[in-house]
N, C-alpha and C positions, 0 to 999 in steps of 0.2 A: 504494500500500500504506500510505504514509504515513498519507495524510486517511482511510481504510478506520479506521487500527488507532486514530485519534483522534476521530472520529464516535460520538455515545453515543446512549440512545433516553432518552425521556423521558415519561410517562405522566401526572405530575401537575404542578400548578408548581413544590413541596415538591422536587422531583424532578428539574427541571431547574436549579432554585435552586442546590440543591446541587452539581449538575456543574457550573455555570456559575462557583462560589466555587471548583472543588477541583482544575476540568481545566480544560485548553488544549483547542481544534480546536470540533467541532459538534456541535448537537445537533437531532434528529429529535425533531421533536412535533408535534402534530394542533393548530390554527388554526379556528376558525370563519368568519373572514373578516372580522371586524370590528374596525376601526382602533384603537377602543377596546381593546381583547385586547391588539393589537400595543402599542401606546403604554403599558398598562399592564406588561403582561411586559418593556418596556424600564426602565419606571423601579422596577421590582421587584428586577431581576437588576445594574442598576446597568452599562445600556448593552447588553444581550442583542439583537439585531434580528434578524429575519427577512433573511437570507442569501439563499434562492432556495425557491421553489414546483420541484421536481425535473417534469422528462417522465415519469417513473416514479414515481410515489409508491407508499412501500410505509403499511400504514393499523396504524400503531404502537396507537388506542384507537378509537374509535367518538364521541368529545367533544372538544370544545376543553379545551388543557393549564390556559388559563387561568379560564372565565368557567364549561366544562361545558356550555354548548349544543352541539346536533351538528358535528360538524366538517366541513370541506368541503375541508380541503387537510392534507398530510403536509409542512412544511416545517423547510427546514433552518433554525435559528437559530444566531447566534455574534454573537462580538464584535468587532468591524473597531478594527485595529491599525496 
């Protein structure tokens, strides 16, 4: 219930930026797959990384959070403490 009630969604970078600065737990956003995406949404959000590719992904946009090419994966993002 815990990780449920601290898990956010996130649709743009703007978006996850902000939850990344304001809350604690995870965050759900669309990936394209490209190293570059990841490596930049780390050093955007100031150490955000890609946590886990879920067995269920739920499909939060139809683009990557960070670059807007299609997206190919729903992943959890956070910050390892």
């Amino acid at each position: 219930q815990n990780r449920e009630r601290r898990t956010y969604t996130a649709k743009t970078m703007d978006e996850l930026k902000t939850i990344a600065d304001t809350q604690s737990g995870y965050i759900k956003a669309m990936w394209c797959g490209e190293t570059a995406c990841e490596d930049k949404l780390k050093d955007v959000t100031g150490g955000v990384k890609s946590r886990c590719i879920p067995f269920h992904e739920d499909t939060v946009s139809d683009v990557c959070v960070c670059c807007g090419k299609p997206a190919k994966h729903m992943v959890v993002w956070g910050r390892q403490y």
